[in-house]
C-alpha positions as CSV (number, residue, x, y, z in Angstrom):
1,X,15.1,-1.8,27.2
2,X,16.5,0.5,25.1
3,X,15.5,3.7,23.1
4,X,17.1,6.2,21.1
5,X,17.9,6.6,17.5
6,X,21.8,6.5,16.2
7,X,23.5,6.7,12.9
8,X,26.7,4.8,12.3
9,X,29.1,6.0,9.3
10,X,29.8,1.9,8.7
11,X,26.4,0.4,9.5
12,X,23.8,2.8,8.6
13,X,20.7,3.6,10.8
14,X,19.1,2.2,13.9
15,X,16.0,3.1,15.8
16,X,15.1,1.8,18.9
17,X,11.2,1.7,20.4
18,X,9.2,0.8,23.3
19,X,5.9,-0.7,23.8
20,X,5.0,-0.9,27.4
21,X,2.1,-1.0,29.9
22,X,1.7,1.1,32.7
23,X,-0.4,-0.5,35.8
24,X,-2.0,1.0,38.7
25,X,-0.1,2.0,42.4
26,X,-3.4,0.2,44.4
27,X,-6.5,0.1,43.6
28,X,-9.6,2.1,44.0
29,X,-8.2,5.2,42.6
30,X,-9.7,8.2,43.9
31,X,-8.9,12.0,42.3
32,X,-11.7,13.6,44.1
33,X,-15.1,15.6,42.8
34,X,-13.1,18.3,40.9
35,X,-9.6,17.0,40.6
36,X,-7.3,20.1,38.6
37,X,-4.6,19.1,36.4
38,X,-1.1,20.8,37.2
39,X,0.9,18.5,34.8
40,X,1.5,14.7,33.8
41,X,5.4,13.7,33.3
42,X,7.0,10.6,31.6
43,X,10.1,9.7,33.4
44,X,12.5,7.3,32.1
45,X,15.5,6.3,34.1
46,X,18.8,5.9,32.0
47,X,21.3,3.6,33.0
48,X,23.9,3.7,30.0
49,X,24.3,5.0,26.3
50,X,25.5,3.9,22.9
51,X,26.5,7.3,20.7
52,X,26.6,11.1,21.2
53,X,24.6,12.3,24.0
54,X,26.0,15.8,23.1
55,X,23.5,15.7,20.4
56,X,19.6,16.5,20.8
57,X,17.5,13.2,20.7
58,X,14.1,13.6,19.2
59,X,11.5,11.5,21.4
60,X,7.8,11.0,20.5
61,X,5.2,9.0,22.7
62,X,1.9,7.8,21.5
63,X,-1.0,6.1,23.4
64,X,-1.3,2.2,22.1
65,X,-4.8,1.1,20.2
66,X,-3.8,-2.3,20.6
67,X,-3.8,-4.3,24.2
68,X,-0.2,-6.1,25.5
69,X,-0.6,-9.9,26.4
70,X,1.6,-11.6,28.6
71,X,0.8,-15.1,27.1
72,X,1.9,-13.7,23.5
73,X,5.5,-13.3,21.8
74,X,6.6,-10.2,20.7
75,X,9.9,-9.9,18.4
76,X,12.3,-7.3,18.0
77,X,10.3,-6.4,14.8
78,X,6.6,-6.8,16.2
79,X,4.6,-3.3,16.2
80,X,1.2,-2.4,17.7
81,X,-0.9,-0.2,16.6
82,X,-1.3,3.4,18.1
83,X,-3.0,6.7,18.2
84,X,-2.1,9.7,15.6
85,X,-1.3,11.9,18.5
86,X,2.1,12.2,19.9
87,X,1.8,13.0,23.5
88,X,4.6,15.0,24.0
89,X,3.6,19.0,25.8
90,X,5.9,19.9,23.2
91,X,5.5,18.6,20.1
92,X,9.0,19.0,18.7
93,X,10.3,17.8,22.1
94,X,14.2,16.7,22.0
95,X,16.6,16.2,24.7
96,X,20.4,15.7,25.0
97,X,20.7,13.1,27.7
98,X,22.8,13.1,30.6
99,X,23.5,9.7,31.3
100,X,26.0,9.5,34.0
101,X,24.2,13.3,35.3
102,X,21.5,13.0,38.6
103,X,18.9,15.2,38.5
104,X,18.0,17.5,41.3
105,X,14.4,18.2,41.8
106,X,13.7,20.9,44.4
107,X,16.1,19.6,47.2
108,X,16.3,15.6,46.1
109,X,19.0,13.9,43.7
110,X,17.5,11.2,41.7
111,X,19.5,9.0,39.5
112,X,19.9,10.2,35.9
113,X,16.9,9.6,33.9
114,X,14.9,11.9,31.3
115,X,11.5,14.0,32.7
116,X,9.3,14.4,29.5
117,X,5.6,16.5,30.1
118,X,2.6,15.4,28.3
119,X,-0.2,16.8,27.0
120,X,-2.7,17.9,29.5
121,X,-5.4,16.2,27.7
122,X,-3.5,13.0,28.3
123,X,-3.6,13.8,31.8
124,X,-6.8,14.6,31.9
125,X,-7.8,11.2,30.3
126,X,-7.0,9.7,33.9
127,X,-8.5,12.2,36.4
128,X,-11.7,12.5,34.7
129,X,-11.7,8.4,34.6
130,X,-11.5,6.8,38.0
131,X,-13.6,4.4,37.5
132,X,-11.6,2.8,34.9
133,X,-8.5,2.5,37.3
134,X,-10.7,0.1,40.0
135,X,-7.6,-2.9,39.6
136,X,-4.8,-3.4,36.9
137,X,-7.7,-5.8,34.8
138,X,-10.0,-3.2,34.4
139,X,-7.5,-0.7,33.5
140,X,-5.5,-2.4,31.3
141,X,-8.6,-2.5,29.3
142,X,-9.2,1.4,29.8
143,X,-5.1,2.3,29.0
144,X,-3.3,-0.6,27.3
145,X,0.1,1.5,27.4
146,X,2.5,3.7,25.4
147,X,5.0,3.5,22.5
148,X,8.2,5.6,22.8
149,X,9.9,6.2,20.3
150,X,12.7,8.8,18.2
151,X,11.9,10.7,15.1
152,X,14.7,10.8,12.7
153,X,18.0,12.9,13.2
154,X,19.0,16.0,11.4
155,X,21.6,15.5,8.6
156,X,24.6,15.9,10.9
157,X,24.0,14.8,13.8
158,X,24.6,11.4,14.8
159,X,22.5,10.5,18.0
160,X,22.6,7.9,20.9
161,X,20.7,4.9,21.6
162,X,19.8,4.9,25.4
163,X,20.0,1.6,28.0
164,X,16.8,2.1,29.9
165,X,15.4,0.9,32.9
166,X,11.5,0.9,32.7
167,X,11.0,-1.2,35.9
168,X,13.1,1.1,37.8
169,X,11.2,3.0,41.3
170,X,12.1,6.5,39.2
171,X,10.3,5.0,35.8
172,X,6.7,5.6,35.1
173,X,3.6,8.3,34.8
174,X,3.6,10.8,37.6
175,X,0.2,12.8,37.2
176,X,0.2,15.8,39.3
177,X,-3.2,17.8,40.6
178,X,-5.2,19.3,42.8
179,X,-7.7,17.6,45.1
180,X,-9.9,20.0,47.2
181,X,-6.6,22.5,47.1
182,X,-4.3,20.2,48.0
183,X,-1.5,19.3,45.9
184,X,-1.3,15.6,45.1
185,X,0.6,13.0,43.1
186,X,-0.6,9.3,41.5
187,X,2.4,7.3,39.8
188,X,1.1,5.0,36.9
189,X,4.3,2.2,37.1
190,X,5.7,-1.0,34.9
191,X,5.7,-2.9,37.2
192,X,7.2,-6.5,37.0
193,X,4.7,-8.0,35.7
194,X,3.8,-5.1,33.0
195,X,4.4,-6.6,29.2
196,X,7.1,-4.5,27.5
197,X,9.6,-4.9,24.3
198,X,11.5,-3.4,22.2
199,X,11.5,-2.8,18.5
200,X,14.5,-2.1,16.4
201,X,14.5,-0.3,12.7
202,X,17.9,-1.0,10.7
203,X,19.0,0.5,7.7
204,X,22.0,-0.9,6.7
205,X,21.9,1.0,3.0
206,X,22.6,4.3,5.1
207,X,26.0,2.7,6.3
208,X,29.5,1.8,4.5
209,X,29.6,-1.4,5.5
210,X,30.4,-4.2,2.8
211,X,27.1,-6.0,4.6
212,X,24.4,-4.4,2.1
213,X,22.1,-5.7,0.1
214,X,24.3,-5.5,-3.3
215,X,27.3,-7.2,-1.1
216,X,24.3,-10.0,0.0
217,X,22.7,-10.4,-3.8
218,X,26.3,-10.9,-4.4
219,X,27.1,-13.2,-2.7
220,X,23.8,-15.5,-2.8
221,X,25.0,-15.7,-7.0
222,X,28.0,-16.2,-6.6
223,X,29.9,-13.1,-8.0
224,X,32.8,-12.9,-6.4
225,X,33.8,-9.4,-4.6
226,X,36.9,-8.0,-3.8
């Protein structure tokens, strides 16, 4: 998949989005009696880039409304519907990726991929809900997935678009807590099998390119351009 928002000086403006689900690591999830929330992370491993990573990439996740079916086509265009509330801890959360970087977590190297904390509330949602995560059915009905997306750029800054690898062992939900004192982890991953696809915003009007909409009226009448 890819994500990221770029702007190109000849072809104007792309965005690039993710709808994905996010299925269960077995069944029979159990958080305990009085499971305590430390902190709920989005990672996102990054295999390649298109742009400036030197520039900060604004990323916002939402919680989908609408359910992914594996028996239905989704275009490059399709959207879902979604909550109001971005997820992100921080709500003007941006990052300059580091592509070709690995990223050391107490004494382990990971391949490069972003690490983005949501809302507590969010993580909340799942330890206070067991009962919903019983099998991925039953929980695809309870959490039918996120949308991940990039907010516009500021005026000079020209972004990256990001080659990602949902699917990927270092991809997915890590909810971290407590469970009678004892610190504990529960990954929520895309598995194989998880629907997923991308959506992609041009604006070619933004760009230089003789490909605009004047160029293409043009044409279609048959006034010639130089």
């Amino acid at each position: 998949n890819v994500l990221g928002f770029v702007k190109d000086p000849t072809f104007g403006t792309t965005k690039a989005s993710i709808y994905t689900q996010y299925l269960l690591n077995g069944n029979s999830v159990d958080f305990g009696s009085a499971p305590v929330l430390d902190s709920v992370v989005l990672t996102i491993r990054v295999g390649g880039f298109f742009g400036d990573t030197t520039t900060a990439l604004p990323i916002r996740v939402y919680e989908l409304d609408q359910k992914l079916y594996s028996d239905s086509t989704y275009r490059v265009n399709s959207t879902l519907a979604h909550k109001s509330d971005n997820l992100t801890y921080d709500p003007n959360y941006s990052v300059k990726p580091s592509p070709t970087t690995r990223v050391l977590i107490d004494t382990n190297s990971y391949d490069a991929h972003l690490r983005i904390r949501l809302s507590d509330e969010f993580g909340y949602h799942f330890l206070q809900n067991s009962q919903s995560m019983v099998n991925d059915q039953v929980f695809a009905e309870f959490f039918k997935g996120l949308y991940i997306t990039s907010d516009e750029l500021s005026p000079n800054e020209t972004g990256s678009l990001l080659y990602v690898n949902l699917t990927s062992s270092i991809s997915g939900i890590s909810i971290y807590y407590k469970k009678n004192g004892i610190n504990k982890r529960y990954g929520l991953l895309t598995k194989s099998t998880a629907v997923r696809f991308n959506n992609f915003e041009h604006d070619y009007t933004a760009g230089q390119s003789p490909m605009n909409d004047d160029f293409v009226s043009e044409v279609i009448n048959g006034i010639p351009v130089n």
